[in-house]
TORTORPA-152921 format. One line per field, with one value per residue (C-alpha): x, y, z; residue number from 1; residue in three letters. Coordinates in nm, 4 decimals, always signed. Last residue first. Example, Ala and Ser with C-alpha at 12.3 -4.5 7.8 and 13.67 -1.06 7.14 Angstrom:
east: c(+1.3670:+1.2300)
north: c(-0.1060:-0.4500)
up: c(+0.7140:+0.7800)
num: c(2:1)
residuo: c(Ser:Ala)
//
This chain:
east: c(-1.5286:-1.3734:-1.4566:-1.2887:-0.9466:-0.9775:-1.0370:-0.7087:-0.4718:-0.5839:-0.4999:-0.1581:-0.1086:-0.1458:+0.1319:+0.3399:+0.5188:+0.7801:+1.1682:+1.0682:+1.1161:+0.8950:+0.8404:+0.4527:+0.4419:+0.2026:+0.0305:+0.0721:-0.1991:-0.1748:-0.0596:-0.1137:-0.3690:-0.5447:-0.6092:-0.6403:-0.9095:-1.0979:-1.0752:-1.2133:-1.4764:-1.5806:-1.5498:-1.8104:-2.0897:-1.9790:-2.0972:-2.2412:-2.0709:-1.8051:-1.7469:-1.6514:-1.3720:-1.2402:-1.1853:-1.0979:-0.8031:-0.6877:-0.6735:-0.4254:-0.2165:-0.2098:-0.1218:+0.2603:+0.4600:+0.5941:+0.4864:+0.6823:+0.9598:+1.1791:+1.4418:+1.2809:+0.9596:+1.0514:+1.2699:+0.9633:+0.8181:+0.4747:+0.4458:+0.3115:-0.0162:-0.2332:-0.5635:-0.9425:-1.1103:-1.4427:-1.6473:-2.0011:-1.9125:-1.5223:-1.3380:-1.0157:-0.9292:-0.6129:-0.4515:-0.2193:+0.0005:+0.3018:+0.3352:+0.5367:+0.4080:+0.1085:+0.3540:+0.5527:+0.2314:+0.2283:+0.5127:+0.3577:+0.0529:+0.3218:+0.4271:+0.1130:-0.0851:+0.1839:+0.1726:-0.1859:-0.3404:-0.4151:-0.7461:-0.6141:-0.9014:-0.7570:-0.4624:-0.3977:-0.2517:+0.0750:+0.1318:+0.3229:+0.5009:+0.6126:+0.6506:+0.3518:+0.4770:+0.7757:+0.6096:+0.3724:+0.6026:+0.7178:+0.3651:+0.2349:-0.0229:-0.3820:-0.6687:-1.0218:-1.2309:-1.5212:-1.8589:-1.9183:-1.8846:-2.0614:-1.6520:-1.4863:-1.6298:-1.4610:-1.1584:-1.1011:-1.1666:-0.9097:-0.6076:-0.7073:-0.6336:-0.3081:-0.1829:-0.2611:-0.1981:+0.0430:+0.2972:+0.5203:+0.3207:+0.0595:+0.2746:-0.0545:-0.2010:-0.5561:-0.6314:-0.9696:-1.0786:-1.3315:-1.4294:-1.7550:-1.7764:-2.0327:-1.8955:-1.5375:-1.6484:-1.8771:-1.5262:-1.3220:-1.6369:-1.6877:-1.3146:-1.2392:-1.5522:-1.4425:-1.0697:-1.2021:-1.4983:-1.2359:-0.9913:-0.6091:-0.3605:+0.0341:+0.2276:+0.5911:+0.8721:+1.1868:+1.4401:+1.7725:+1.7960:+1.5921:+1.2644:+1.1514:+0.7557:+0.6088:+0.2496:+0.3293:+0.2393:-0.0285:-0.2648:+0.0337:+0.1359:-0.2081:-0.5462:-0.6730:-0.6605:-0.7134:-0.5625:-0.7985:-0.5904:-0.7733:-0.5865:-0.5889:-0.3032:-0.3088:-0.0203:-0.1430:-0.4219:-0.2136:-0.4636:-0.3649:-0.6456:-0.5969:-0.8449:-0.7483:-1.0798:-1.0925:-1.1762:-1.2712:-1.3069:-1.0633:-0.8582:-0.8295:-0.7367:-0.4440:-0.3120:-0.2963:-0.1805:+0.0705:+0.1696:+0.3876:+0.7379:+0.8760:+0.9625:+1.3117:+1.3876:+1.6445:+1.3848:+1.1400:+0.8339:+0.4881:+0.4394:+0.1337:+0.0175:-0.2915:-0.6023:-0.9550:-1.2296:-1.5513:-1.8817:-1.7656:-1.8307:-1.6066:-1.3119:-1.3759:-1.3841:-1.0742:-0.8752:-0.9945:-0.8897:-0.5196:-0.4592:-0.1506:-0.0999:+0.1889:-0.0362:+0.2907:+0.3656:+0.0096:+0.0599:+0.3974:+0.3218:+0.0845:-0.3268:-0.4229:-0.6479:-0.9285:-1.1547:-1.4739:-1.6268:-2.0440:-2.2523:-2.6174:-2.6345:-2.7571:-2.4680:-2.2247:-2.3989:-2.4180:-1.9931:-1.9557:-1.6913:-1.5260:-1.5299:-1.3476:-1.0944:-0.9882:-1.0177:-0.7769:-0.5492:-0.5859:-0.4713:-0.1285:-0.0407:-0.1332:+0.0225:+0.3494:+0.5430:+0.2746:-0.1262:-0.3507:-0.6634:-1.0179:-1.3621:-1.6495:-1.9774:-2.2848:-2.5915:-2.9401:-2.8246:-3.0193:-2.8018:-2.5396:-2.6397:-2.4054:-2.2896:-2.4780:-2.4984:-2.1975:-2.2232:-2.0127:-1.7159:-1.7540:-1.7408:-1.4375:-1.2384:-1.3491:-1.1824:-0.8784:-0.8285:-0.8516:-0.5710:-0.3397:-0.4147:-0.3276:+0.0085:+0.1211:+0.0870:+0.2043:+0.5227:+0.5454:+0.5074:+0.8086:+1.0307:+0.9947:+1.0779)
north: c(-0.0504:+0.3189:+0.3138:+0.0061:+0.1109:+0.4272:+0.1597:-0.0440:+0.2667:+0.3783:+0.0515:+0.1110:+0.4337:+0.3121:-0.0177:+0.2556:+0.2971:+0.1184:+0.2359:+0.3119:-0.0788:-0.3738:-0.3491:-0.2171:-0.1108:+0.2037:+0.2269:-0.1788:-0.1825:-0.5294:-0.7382:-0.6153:-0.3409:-0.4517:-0.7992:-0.6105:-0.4148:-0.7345:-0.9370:-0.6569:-0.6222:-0.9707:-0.9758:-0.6755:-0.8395:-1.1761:-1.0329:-1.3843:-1.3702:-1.6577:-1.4043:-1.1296:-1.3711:-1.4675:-1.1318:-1.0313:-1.2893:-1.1550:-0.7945:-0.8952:-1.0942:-0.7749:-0.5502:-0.5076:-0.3813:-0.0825:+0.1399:-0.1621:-0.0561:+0.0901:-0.1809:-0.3837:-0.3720:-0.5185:-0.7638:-0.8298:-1.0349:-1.1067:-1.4461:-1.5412:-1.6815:-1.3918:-1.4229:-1.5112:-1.6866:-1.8339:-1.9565:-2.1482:-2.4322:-2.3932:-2.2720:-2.0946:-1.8925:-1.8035:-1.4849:-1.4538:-1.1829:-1.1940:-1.5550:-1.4828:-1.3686:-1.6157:-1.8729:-1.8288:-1.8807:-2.2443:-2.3136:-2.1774:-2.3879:-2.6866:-2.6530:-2.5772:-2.8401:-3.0981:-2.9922:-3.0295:-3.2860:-3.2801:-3.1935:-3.0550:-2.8962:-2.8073:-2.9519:-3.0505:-2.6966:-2.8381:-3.0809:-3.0281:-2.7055:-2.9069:-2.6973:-2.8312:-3.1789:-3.1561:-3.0684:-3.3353:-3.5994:-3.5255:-3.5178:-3.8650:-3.8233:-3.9224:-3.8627:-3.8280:-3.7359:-3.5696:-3.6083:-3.9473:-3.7355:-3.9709:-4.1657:-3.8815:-3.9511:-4.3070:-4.1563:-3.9191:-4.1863:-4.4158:-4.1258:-4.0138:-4.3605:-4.3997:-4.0688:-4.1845:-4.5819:-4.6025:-4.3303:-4.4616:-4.5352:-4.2772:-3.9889:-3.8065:-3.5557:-3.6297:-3.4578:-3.3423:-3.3017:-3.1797:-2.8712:-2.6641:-2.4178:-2.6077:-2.9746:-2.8862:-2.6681:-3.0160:-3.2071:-2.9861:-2.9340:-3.3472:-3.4234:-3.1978:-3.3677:-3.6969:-3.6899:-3.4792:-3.7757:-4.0469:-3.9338:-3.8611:-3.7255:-3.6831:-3.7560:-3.6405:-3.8072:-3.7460:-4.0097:-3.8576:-4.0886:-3.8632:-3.9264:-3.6403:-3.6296:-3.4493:-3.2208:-2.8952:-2.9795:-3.1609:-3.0221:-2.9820:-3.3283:-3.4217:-3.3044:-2.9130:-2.7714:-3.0157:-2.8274:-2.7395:-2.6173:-2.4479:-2.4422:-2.2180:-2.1802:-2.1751:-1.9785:-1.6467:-1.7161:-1.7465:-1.8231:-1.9609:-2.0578:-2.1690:-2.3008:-2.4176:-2.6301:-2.7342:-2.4152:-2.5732:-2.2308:-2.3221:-2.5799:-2.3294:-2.1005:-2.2609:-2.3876:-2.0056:-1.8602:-2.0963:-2.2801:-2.1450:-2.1830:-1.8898:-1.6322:-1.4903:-1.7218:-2.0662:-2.2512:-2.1078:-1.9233:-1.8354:-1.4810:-1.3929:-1.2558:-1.0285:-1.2076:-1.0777:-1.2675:-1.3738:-1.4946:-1.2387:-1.3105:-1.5678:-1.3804:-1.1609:-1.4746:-1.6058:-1.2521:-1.2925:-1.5982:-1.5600:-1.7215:-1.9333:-1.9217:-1.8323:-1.4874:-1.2751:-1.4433:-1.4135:-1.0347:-1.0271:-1.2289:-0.9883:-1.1287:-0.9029:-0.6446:-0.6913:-0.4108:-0.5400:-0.4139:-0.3920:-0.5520:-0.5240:-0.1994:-0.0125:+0.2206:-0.0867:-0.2491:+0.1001:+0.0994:-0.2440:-0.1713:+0.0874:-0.0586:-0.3639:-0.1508:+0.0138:-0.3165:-0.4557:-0.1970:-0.1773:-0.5437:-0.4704:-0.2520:-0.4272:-0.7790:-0.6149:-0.7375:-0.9310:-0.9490:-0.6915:-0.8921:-0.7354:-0.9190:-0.9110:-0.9260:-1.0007:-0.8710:-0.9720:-1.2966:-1.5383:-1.4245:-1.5483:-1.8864:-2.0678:-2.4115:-2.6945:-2.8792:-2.9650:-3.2743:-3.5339:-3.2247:-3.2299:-3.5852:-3.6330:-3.3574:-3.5743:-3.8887:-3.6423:-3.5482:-3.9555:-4.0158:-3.7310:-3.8553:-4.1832:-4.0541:-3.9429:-4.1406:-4.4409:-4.2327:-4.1770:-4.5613:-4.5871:-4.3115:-4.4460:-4.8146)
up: c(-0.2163:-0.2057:+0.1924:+0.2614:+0.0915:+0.2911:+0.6056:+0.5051:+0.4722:+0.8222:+0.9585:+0.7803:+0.9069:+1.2476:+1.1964:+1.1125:+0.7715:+0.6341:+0.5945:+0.9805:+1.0667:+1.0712:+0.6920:+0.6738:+0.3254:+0.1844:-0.1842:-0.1829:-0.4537:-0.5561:-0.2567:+0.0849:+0.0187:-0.2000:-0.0706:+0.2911:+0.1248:-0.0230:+0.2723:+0.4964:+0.3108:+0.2711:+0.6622:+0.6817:+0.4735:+0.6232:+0.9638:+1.1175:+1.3994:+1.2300:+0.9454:+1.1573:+1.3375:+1.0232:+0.8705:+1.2305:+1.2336:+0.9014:+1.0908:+1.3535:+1.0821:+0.9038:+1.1769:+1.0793:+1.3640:+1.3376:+1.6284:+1.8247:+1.6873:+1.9969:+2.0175:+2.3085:+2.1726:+1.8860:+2.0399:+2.2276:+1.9537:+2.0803:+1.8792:+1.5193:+1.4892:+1.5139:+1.7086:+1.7325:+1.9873:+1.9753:+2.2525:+2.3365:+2.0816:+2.0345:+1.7343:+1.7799:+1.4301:+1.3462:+1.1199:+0.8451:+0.7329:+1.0274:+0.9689:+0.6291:+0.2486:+0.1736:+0.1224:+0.4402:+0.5872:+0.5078:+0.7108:+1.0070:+0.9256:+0.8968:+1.2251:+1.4733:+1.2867:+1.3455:+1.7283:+1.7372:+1.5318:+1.1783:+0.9558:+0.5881:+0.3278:-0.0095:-0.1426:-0.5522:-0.5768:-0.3592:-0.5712:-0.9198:-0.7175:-0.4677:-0.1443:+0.0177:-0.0645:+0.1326:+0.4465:+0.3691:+0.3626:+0.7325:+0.8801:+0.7160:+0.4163:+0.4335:+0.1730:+0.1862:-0.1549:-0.0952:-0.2173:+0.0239:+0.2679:+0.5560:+0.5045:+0.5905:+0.9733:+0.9150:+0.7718:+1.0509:+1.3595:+1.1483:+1.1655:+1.4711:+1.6245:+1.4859:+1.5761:+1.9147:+1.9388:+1.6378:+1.6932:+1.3996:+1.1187:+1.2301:+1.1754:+1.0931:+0.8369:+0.6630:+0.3643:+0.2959:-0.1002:-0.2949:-0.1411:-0.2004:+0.0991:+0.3056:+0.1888:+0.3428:+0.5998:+0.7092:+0.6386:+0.8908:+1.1534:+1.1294:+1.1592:+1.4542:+1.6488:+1.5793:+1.7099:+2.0190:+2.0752:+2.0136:+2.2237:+2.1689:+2.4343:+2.4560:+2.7630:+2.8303:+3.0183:+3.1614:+3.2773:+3.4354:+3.7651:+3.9637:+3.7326:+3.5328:+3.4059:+3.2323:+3.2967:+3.1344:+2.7835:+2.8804:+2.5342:+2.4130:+2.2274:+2.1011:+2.2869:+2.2771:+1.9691:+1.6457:+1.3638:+1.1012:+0.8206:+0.5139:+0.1464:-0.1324:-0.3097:-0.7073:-0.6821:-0.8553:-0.5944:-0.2717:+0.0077:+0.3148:+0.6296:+0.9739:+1.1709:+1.4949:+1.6109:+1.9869:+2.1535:+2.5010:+2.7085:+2.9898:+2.7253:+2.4203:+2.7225:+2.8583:+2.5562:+2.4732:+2.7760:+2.7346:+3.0679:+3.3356:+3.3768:+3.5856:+3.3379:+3.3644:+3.0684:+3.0619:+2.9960:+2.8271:+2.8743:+2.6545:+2.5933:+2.4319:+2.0836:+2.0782:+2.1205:+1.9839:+2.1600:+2.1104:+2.3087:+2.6450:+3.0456:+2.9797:+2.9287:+3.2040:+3.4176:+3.3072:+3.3745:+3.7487:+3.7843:+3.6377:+3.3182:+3.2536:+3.6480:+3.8722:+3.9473:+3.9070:+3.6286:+3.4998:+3.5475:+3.4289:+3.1195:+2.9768:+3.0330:+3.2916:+3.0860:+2.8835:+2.7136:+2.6092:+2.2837:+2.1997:+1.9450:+1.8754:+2.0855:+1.7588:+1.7891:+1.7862:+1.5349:+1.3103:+1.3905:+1.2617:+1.0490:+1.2119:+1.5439:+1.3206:+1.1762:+1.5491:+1.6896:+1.4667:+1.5290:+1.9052:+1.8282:+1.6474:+1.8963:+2.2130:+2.0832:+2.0008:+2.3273:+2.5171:+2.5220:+2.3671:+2.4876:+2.3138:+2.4457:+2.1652:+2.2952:+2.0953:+2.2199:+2.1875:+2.0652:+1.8134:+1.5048:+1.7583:+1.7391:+1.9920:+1.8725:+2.0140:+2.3532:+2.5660:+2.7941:+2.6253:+2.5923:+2.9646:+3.0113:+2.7900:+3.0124:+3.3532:+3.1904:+3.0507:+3.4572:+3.5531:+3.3070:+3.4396:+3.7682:+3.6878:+3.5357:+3.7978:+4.0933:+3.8262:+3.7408:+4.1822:+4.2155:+3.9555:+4.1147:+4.4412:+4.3070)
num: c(385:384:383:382:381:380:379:378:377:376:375:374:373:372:371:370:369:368:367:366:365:364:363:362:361:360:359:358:357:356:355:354:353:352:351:350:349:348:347:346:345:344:343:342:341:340:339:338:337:336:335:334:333:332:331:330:329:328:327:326:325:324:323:322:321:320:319:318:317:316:315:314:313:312:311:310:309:308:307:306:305:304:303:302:301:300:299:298:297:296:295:294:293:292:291:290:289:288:287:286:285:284:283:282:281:280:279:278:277:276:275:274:273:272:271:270:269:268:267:266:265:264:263:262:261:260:259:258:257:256:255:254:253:252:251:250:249:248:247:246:245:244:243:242:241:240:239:238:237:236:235:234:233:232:231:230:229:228:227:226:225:224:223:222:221:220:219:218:217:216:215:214:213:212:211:210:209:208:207:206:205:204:203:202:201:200:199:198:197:196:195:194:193:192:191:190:189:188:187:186:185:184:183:182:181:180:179:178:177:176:175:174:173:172:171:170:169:168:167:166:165:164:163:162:161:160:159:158:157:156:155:154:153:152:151:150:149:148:147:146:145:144:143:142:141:140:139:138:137:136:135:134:133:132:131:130:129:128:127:126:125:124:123:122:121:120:119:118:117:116:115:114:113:112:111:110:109:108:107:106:105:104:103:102:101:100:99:98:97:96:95:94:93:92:91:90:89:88:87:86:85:84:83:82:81:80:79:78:77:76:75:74:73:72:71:70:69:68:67:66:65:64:63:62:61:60:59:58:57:56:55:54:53:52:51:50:49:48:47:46:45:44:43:42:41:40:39:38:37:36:35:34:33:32:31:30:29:28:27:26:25:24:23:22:21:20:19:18:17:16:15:14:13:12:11:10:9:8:7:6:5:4:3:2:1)
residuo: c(Unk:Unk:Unk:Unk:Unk:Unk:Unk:Unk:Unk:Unk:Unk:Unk:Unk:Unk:Unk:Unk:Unk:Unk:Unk:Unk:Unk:Unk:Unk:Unk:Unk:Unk:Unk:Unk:Unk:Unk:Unk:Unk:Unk:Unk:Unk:Unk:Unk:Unk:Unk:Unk:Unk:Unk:Unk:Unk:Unk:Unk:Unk:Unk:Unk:Unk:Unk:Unk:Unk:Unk:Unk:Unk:Unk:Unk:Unk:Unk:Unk:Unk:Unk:Unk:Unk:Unk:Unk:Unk:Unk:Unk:Unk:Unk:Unk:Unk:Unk:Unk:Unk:Unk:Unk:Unk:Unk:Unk:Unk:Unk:Unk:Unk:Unk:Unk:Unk:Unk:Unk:Unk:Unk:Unk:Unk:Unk:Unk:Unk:Unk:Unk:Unk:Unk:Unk:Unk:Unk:Unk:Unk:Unk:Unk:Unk:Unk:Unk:Unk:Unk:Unk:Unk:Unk:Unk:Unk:Unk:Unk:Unk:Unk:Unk:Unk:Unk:Unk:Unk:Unk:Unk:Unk:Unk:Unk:Unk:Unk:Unk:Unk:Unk:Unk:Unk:Unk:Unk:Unk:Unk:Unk:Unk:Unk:Unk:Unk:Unk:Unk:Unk:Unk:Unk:Unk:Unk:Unk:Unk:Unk:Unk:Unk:Unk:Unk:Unk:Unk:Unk:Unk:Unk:Unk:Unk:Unk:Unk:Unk:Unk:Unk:Unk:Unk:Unk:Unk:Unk:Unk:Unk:Unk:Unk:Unk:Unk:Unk:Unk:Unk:Unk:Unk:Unk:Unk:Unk:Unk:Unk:Unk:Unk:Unk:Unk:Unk:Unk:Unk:Unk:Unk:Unk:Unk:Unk:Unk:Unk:Unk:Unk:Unk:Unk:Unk:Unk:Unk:Unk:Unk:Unk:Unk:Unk:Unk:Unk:Unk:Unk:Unk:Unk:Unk:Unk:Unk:Unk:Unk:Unk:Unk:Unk:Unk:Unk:Unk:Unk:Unk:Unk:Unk:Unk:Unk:Unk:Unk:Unk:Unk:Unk:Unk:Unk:Unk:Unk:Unk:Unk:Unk:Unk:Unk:Unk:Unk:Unk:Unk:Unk:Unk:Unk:Unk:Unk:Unk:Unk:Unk:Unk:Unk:Unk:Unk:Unk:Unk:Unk:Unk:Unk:Unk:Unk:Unk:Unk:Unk:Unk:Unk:Unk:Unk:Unk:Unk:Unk:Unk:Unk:Unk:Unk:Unk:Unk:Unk:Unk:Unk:Unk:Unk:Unk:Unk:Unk:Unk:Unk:Unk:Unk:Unk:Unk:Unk:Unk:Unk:Unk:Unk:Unk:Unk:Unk:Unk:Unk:Unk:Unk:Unk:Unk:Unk:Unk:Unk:Unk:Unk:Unk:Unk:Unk:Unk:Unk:Unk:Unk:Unk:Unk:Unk:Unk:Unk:Unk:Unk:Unk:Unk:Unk:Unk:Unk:Unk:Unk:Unk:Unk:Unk:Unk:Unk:Unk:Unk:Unk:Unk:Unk:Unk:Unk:Unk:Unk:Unk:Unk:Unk:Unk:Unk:Unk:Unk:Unk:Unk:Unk:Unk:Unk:Unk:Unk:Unk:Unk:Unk:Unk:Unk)
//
């Protein structure tokens, strides 16, 4: 009986936390206009293991590319410390206060890669940096895009960010008789605020399709429920044609060569998001060349998706690592401040420069060159555009 009152202790407060969550995203007005802004400021995290190399990168390319905003005062760079895993370990939180309020004092930020632990680490088991901050700052959109044209690939992944399986990721439950439990989260406004942004992109940028993703004939009451909230929101795009596929089909499909190019526009919830957009790199050469969005109304957050690979680090390469999935985030992250001047540059040297060009290779290792030399690569491409 203790360990049944104790469940019910739990999970009530749980429940009564996701009541106070709904209220806040009830209360939120409209998306920032940053054309409206005197300033724009753009916060810069270097994170764990590679994170600080790979971001000085980016930053380095986008200082250059906005360099007569940043002289005008239009846009200006915040440094950010604190975020590495020994800081927030030492803290015991995801993101220490003081880090949190730097971040908010920004509208966008570049991310390196973070640690998150494991059991089994020498990191006491604190939440993901990340889960922590799509939460703190309520990015709810992951939007992940893979293009492959000599593939016919183009598809856009909005993963919903801060319900599903994470989203109380560090809130289980273990019983002393060997029970453990986990909780995962759907609500209606989350559910319908993911669908509208992924079908208005949709209808913005001339798609024809939205696939839905669930495993909604097994986990009927949440994957069930953002399965019907998407199709009736699909349902105002009369334009677009909605589909729905179940998680472990669609893995499969995206490797079919007869199907994959029928794909376009994908809204799915977190933890199936974070999968199959991983596996979707792979097409676009590996995790390590694309970049993430993290859409929220006052906040955006842009970042790689791959992890801070301290092995790296560890064995002396870190000069090595390959800055492309850095510099695909600030594509997307130039675009959403309204730069799409810039961000079309950018997407045209680092098109050159990855895949048809290729005068210099970033391989991890020194039979590649530096991830410096390659951000210096990118910005001579820029300049010959």
């Amino acid at each position: 009986m203790e360990n049944i009152t104790a469940a019910k202790e739990k999970f009530g407060a749980l429940i009564e936390a996701q009541k106070k969550r709904v209220a806040a995203m009830r209360a939120q007005g409209d998306f920032v206009d940053y054309a409206a802004l005197p300033q724009i400021v753009i916060g810069v995290c270097g994170g764990d293991g590679i994170g600080p190399t790979i971001t000085h990168e980016a930053e380095r390319v986008l200082r250059f590319l906005l360099k007569d905003e940043v002289e005008k005062g239009k846009v200006t760079f915040k440094e950010i410390d604190g975020l590495t895993i020994e800081n927030r370990a030492a803290h015991m939180k995801a993101i220490p206060d003081d880090v949190l309020a730097e971040l908010k004092a920004c509208h966008v930020i570049l991310k390196g890669p973070t640690t998150t632990p494991r059991a089994g680490d020498e990191w006491p088991n604190i939440e993901s940096a990340n889960v922590a901050m799509r939460k703190e700052l309520d990015l709810f959109a992951n939007v992940r895009p893979v293009k492959v044209p000599e593939e016919g690939i183009d598809w856009t992944f909005f993963r919903e960010n801060t319900e599903g399986a994470y989203t109380l990721g560090s809130c289980g439950f273990e019983t002393e008789d060997g029970i453990s439990v986990d909780f995962t989260i759907t609500t209606t406004d989350g559910t319908q605020r993911i669908a509208e942004l992924a079908y208005d992109f949709a209808r913005k940028n001339h798609k024809t399709r939205v696939s839905i993703v669930t495993k909604a004939n097994i986990i009927k009451a949440t994957d069930g429920k953002f399965l019907k909230l998407c199709q009736a929101v699909g349902e105002k795009y009369p334009e677009i044609t909605t589909d729905d596929w179940y998680i472990d089909i669609m893995t499969a499909k995206l490797v079919d060569k007869k199907r994959r190019t029928d794909f376009q526009v994908f809204v799915l919830p977190n933890l199936y998001g974070d999968i199959i957009t991983d596996e979707a790199a792979e097409f676009q050469g590996g995790v390590g060349t694309a970049g993430s969005g993290n859409i929220g109304k006052r906040y955006a957050m842009f970042e790689a998706i791959h992890g801070s690979a301290p092995r790296m680090v560890k064995e002396g390469r870190a000069q090595y690592a390959d800055p492309c999935s850095m510099l695909r985030a600030s594509v997307m992250l130039l675009s959403h401040i309204g730069y799409q001047a810039q961000a079309d540059k950018l997407t045209a040297a680092l098109d050159k420069c990855m895949f048809t060009e290729k005068a210099l290779t970033v391989t991890g290792r020194d039979t590649g060159c530096t991830c410096t030399e390659f951000g210096d690569y990118v910005m001579r491409t820029i300049e010959t555009l």
